[in-house]
Backbone bond lengths (Angstrom), bond angles and torsions (degrees), N, CA, C in turn:
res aa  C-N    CA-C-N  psi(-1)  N-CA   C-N-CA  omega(-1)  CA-C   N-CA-C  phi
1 X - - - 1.461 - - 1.528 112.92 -
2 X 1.462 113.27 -17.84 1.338 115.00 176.70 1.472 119.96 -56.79
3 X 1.242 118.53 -38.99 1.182 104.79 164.91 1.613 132.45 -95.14
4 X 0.817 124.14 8.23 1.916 144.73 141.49 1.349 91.83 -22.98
5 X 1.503 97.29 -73.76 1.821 125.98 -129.26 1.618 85.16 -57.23
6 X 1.632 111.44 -59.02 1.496 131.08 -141.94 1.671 81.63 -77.63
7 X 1.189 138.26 -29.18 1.527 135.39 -173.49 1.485 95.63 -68.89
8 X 1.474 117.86 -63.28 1.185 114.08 -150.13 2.207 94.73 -81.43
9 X 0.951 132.51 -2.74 1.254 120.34 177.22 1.737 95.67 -99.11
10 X 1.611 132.05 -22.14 1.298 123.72 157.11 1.799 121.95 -54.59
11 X 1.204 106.39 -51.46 1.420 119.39 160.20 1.643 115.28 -47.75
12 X 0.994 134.59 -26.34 1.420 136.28 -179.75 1.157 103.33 -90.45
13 X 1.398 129.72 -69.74 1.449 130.34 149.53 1.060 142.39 -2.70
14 X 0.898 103.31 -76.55 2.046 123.20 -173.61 1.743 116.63 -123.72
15 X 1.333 118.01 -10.07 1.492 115.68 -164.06 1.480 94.10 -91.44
16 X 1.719 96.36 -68.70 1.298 102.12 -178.94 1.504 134.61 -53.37
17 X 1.541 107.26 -54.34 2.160 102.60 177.04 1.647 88.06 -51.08
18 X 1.350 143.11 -41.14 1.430 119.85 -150.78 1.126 104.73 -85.63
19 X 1.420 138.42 2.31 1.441 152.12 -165.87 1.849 116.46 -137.60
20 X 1.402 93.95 -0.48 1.659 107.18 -177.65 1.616 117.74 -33.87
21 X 1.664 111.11 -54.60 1.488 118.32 -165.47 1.681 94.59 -66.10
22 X 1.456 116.99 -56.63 1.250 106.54 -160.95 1.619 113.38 -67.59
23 X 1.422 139.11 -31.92 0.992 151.74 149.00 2.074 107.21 -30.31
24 X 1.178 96.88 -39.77 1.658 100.26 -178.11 1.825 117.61 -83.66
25 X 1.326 91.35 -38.77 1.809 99.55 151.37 1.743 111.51 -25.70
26 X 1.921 90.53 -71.43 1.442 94.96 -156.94 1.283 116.85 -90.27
27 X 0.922 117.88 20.39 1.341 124.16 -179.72 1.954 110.80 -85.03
28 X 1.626 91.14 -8.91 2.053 76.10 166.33 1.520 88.24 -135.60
29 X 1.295 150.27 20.48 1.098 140.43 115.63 1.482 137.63 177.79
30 X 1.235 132.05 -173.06 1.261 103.82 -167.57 2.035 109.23 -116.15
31 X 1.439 103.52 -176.85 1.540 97.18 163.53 1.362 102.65 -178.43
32 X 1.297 103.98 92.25 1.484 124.05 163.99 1.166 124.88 -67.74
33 X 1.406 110.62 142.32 1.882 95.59 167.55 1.119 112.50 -117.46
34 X 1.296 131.60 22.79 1.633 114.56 150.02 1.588 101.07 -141.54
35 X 1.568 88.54 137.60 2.009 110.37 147.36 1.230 109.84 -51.65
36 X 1.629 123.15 95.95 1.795 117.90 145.36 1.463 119.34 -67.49
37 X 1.263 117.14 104.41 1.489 101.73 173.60 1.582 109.06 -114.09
38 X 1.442 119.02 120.22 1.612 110.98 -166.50 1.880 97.23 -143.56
39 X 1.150 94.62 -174.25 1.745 96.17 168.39 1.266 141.95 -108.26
40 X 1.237 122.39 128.59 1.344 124.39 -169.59 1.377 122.25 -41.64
41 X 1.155 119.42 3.70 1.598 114.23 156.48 1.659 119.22 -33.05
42 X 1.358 105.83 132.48 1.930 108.20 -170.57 1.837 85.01 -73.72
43 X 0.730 144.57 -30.34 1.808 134.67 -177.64 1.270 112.29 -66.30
44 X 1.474 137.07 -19.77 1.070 139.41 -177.08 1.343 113.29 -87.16
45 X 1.267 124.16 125.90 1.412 121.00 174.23 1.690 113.70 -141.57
46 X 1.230 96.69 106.83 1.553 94.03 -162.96 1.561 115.04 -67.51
47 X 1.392 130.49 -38.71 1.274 124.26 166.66 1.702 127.44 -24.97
48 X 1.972 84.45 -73.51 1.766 107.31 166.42 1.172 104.04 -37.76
49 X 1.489 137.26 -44.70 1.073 130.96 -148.18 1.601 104.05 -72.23
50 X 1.066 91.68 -70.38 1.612 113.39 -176.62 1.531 122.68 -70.94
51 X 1.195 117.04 -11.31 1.364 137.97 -161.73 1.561 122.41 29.21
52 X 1.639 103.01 78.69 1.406 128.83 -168.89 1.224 96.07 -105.62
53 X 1.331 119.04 176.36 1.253 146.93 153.64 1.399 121.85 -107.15
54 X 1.394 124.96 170.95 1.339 140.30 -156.72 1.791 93.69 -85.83
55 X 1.213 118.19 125.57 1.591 125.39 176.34 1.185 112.27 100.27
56 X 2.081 128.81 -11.31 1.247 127.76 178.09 1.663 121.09 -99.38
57 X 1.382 107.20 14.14 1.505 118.01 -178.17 1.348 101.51 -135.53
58 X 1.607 125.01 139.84 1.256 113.11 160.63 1.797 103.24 -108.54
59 X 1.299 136.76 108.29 1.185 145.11 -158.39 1.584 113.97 -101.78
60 X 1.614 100.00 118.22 1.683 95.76 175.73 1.523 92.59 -121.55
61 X 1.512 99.25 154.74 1.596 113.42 -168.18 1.489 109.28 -140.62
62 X 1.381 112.87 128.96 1.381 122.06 175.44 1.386 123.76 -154.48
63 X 1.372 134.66 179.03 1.361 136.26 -178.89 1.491 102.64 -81.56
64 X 1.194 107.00 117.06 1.525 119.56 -173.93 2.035 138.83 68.22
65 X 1.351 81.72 30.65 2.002 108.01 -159.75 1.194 86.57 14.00
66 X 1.385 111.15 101.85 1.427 120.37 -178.13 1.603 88.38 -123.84
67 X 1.476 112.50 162.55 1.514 121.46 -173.52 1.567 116.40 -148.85
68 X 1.090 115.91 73.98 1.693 126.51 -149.21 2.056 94.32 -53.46
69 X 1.289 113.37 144.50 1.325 105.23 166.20 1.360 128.96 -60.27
70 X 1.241 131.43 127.79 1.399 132.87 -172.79 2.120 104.92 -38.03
71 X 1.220 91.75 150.56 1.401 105.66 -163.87 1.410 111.45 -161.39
72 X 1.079 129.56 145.60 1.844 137.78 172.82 2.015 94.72 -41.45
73 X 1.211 116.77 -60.04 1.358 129.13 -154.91 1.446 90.05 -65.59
74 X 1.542 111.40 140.36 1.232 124.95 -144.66 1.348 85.86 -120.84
75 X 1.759 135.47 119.42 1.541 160.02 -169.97 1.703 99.47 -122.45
76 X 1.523 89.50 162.82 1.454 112.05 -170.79 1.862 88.67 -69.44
77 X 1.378 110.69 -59.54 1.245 141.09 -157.04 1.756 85.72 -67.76
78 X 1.108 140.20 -53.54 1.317 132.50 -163.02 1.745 112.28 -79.10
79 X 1.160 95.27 -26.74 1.395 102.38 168.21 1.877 130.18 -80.74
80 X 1.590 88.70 -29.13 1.798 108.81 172.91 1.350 94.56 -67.37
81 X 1.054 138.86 -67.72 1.234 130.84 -177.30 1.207 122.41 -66.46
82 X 0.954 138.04 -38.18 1.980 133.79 159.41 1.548 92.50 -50.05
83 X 1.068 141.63 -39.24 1.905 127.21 172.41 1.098 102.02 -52.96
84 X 1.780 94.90 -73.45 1.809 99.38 -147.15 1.988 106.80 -54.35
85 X 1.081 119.20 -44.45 1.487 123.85 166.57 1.871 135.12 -56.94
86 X 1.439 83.70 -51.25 1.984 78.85 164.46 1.565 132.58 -76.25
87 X 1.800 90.99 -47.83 1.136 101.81 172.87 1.747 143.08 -111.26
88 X 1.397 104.10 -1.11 1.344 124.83 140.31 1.274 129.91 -71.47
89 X 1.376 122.39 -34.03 1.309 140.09 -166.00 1.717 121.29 49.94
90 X 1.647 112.04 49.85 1.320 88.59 -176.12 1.305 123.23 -80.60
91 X 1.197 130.56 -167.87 1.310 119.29 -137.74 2.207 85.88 -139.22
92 X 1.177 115.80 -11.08 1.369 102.31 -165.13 2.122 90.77 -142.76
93 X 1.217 135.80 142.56 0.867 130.96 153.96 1.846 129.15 -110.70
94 X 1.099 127.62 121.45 1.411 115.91 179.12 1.277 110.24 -133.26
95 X 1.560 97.22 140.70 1.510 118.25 -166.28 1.729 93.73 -126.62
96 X 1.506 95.87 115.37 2.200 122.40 -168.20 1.439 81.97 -104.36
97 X 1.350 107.79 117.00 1.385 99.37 139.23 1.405 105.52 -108.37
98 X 1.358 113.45 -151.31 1.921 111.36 -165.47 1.636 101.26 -167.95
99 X 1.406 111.75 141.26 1.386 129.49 -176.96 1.515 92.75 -56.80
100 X 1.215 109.33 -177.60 1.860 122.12 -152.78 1.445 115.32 -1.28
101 X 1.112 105.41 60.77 1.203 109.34 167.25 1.710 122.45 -60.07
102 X 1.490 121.10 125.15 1.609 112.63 179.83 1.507 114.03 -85.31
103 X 1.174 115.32 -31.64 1.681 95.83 165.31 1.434 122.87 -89.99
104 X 1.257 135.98 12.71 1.645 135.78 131.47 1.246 114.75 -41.86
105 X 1.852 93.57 -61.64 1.752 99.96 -178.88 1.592 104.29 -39.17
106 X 1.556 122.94 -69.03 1.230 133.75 -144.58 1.887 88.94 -64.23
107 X 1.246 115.03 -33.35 1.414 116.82 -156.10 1.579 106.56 -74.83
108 X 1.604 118.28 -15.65 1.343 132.37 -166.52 1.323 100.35 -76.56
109 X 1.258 110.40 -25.22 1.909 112.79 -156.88 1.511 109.19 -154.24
110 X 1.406 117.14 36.81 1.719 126.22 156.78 1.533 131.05 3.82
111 X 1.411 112.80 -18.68 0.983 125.39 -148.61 1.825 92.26 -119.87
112 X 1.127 122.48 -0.92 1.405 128.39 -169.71 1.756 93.97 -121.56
113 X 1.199 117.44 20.79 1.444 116.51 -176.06 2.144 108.92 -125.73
114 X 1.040 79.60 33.62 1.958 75.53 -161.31 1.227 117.30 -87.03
115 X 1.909 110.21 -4.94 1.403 116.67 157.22 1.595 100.94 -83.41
116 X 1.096 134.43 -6.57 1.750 126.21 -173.38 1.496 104.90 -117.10
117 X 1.192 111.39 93.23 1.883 120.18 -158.29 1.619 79.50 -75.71
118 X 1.881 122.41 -70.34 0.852 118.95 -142.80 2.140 123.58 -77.47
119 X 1.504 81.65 -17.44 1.721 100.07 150.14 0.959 138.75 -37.15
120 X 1.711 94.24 -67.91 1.803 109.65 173.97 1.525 122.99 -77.79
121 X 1.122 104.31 -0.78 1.535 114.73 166.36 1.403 112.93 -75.37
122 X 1.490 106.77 -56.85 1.650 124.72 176.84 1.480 84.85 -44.03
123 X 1.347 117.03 -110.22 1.242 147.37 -166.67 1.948 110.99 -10.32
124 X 1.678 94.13 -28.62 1.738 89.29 165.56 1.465 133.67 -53.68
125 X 1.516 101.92 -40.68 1.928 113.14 156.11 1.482 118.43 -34.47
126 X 1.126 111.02 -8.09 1.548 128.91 170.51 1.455 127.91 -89.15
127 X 1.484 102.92 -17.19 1.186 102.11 -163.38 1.611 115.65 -54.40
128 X 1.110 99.74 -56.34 1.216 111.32 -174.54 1.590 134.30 -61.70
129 X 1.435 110.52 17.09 1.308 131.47 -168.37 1.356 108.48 -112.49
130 X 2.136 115.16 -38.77 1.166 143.28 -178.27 1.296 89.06 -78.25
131 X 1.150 138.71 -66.34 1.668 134.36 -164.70 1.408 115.41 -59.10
132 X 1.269 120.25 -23.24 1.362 129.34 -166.82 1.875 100.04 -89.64
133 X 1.749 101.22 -38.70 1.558 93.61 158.92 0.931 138.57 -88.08
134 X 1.490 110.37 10.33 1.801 120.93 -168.66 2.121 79.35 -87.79
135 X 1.303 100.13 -54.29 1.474 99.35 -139.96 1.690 100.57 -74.48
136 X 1.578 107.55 -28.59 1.945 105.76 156.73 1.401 101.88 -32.62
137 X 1.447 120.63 -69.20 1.413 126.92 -140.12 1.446 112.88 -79.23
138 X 1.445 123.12 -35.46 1.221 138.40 141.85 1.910 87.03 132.55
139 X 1.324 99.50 45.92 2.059 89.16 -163.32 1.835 100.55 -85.84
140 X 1.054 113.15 150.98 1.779 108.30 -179.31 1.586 106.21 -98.87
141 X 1.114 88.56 140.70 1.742 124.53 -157.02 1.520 97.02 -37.78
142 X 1.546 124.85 -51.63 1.469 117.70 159.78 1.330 127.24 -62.58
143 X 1.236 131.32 43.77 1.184 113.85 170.09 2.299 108.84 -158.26
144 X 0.937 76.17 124.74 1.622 87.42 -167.53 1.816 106.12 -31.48
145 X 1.539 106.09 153.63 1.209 101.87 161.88 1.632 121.33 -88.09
146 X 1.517 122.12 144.65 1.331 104.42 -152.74 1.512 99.88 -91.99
147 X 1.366 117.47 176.02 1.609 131.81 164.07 1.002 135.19 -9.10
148 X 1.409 93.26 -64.60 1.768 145.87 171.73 1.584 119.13 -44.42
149 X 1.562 95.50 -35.64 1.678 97.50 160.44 1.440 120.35 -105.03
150 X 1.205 110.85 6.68 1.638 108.40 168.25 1.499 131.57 -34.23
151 X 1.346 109.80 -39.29 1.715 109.42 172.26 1.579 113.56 -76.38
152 X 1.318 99.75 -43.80 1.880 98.47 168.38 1.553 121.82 -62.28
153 X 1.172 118.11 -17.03 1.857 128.22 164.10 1.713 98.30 -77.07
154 X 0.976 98.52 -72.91 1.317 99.10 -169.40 1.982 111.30 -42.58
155 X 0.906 107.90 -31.19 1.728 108.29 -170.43 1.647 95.19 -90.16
156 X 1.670 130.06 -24.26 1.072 102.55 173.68 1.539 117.90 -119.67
157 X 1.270 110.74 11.24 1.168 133.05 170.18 1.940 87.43 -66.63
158 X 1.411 120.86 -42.07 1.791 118.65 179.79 1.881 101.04 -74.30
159 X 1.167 100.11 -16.03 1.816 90.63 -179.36 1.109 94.76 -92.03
160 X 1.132 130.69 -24.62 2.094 101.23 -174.93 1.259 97.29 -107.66
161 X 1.359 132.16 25.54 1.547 116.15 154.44 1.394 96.19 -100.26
162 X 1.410 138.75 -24.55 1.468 134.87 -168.04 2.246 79.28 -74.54
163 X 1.079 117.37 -59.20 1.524 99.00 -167.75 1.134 95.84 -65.80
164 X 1.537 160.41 -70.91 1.713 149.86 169.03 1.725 112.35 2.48
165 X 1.534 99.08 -55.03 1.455 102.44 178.08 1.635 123.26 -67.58
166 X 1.124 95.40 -48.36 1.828 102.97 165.96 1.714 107.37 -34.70
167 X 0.811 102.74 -43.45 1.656 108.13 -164.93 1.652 121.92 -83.03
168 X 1.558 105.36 -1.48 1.568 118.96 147.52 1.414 121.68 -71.19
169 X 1.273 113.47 120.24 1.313 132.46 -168.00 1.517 107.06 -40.20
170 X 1.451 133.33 -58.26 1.728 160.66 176.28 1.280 102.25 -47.42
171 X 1.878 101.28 -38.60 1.786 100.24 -167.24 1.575 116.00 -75.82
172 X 1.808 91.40 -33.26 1.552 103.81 -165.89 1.582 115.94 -87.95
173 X 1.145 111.42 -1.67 1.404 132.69 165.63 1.543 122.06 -65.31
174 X 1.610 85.12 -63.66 1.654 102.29 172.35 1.695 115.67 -61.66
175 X 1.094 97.22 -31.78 1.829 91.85 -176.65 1.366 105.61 -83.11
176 X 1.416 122.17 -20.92 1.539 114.98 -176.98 1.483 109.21 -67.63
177 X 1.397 87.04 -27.97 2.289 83.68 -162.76 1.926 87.05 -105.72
178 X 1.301 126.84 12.39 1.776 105.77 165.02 0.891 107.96 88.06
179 X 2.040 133.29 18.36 1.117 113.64 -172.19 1.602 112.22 -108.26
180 X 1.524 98.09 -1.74 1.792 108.02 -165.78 1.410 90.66 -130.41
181 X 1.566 131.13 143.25 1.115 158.73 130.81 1.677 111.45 -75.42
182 X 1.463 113.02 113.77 1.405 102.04 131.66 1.657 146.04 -120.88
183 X 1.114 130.72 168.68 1.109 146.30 -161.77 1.521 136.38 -119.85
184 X 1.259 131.94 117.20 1.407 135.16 -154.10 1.558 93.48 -109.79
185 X 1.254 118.91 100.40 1.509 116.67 152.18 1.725 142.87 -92.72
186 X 0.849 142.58 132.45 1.761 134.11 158.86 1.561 106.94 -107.56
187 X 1.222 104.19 114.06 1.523 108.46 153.27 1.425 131.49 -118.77
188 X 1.267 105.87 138.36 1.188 119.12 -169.13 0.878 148.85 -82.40
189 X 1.650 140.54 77.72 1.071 136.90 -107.79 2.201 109.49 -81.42
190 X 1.131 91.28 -38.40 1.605 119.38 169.93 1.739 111.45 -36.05
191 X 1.552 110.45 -52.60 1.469 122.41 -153.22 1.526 96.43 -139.60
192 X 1.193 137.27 37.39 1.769 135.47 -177.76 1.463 103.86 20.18
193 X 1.467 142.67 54.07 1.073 120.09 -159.27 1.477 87.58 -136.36
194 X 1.796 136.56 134.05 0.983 128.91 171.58 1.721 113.74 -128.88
195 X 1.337 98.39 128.70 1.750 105.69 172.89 1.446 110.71 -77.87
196 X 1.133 129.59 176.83 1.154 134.25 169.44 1.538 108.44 175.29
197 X 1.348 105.76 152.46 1.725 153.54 161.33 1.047 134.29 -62.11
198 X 1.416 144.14 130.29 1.504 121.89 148.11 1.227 113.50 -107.76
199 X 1.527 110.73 159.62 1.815 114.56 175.61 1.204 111.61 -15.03
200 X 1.501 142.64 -71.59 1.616 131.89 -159.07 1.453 95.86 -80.77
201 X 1.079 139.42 0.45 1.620 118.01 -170.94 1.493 112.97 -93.51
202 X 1.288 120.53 167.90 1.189 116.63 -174.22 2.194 108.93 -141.13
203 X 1.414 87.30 12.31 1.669 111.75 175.79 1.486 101.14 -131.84
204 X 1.568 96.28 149.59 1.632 112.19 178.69 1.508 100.51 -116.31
205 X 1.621 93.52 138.46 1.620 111.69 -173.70 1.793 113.46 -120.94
206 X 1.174 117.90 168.22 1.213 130.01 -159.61 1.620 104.11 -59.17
207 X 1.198 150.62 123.05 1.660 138.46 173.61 1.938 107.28 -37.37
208 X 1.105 116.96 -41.24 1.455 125.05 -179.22 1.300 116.14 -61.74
209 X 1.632 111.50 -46.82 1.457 126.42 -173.42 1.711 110.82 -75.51
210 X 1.497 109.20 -39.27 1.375 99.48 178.73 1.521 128.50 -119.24
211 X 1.543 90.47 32.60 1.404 98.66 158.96 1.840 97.45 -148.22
212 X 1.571 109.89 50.15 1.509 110.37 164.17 1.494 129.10 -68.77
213 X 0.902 108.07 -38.28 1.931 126.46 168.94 1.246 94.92 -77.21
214 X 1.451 153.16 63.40 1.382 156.09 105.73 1.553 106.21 -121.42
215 X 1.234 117.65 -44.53 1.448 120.74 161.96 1.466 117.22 -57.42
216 X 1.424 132.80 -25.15 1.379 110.24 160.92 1.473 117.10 -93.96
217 X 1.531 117.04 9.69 1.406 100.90 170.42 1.673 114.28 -102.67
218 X 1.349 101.21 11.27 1.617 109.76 -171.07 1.646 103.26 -65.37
């Protein structure tokens, strides 16, 4: 906690008077324009990442930015997004996943989770990311997916939550009439380097390459 303490009395100090006005903005409310949705991994930091400020991200965080398909049963995650979209209105959605990911790991091999009931429940929103690499690879249904495909789970373990998300009522609205973008990222925690997707794609491209037409108008 020692270093909490000394953060949060630096933040009182020096963060805040040097950040006062914008802090006074948000203090009666906010309006972001994009959904971060990534994973609670402590290495991930979406600000750093992107180099935002406080009020320009609306950020949801979980074990494996997982995005359960819309459903009657009412979620933290199903409800963050019915905000950030109806009544925030953001305008861009992105879903980070991140190299070594630990619930990929856990998601590769289900069967190594039987002390973590409520894990392997989560982690089922996965399924369909693991099956899609079992059945590439040609692996039989009993037998775990190995290690070895961990980066290929992980990159499409981010494509079937970008289709998961489609399938929120708010989301699929907004994309029909052009008002929501979303976005498939991997970043890499090793090399700062992130690929990414858009909604119809089903390949990940260089961060430079597929967002060059905003990068040459910078």
């Amino acid at each position: 906690m020692e270093k909490i303490v000394k953060g949060v009395i630096n933040f009182r100090q020096n963060v805040y008077p040097e950040n006062k006005d914008l802090f006074g903005t948000l203090a009666t409310g906010q309006n972001p324009d994009i959904l971060f949705i990534t994973c609670s991994d402590s290495r991930i930091d979406p600000n750093l990442l992107t180099g935002t400020d406080p009020g320009d991200l609306f950020i949801c965080r979980n074990a494996g930015n997982i995005i359960p398909p819309h459903s009657n049963e009412t979620g933290g995650m199903t409800a963050s997004i019915e905000y950030a979209v109806a009544v925030l209105g953001v305008r861009h959605i992105i879903i980070c996943g991140h190299t070594d990911c630990g619930a990929i790991k856990g998601a590769l091999d289900m069967s190594a989770l039987k002390g973590l009931p409520h894990v392997k429940e989560w982690l089922s929103h996965c399924r369909s990311a693991m099956e899609i690499v079992r059945e590439r690879h040609d692996i039989p249904f009993d037998v775990c997916v190995g290690h070895e495909h961990l980066n290929e789970a992980i990159e499409e373990n981010v494509l079937q939550q970008v289709q998961h998300i489609r399938t929120h009522p708010t989301v699929a609205a907004k994309l029909a009439t052009g008002k929501v973008e979303i976005h498939g990222w991997i970043y890499n925690i090793e090399n700062g380097g992130i690929r990414c997707c858009h909604h119809s794609d089903t390949v990940f491209r260089d961060f430079y390459e597929q967002y060059a037409e905003i990068i040459a108008g910078l």
